[in-house]
N, C-alpha and C positions, 0 to 999 in steps of 0.2 A: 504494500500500500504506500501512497505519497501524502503528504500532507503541503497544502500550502498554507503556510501559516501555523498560529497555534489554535489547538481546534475550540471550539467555544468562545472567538475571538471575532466571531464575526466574518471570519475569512471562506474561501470555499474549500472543501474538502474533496480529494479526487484520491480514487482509488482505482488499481490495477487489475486491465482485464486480465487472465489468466491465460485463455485460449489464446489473443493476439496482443498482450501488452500496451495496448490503448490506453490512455487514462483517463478516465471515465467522472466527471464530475457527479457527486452526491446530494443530491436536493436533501435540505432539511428535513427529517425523520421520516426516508424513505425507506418503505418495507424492501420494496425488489427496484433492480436496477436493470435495466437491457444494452448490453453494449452497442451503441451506437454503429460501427464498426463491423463486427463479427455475430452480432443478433444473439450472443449466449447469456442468458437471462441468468441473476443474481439472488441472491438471498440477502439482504443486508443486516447485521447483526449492529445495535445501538449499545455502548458501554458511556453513560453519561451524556457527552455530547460529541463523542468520537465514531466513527463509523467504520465496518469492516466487513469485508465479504466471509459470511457463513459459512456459504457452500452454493448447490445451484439446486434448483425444485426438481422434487420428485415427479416424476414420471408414470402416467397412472396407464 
């Protein structure tokens, strides 16, 4: 993951696709994320006001 800034600062937070290493900006207390890029959909996990990729949704 990348941070720009410090998180709860007001700054934007961008975290790292996995499949194609795009960096993906994180809208404030977004559940899922879609890489713009490579289309591989996200889980996003909130620790306070920091954000990070989960893992990627189950598959039914």
């Amino acid at each position: 993951m990348e941070w720009k800034g410090r998180a709860g600062m007001g700054k934007e937070q961008k975290v790292r696709c996995l499949n194609c290493f795009e960096r993906i900006p994180v809208p404030e207390k977004a559940k899922r994320l879609t890489c713009p890029k490579c289309s591989v959909e996200y889980v996003i996990a909130w620790r306070g006001s920091q954000a990070k990729i989960a893992g990627t949704p189950s598959k039914k």
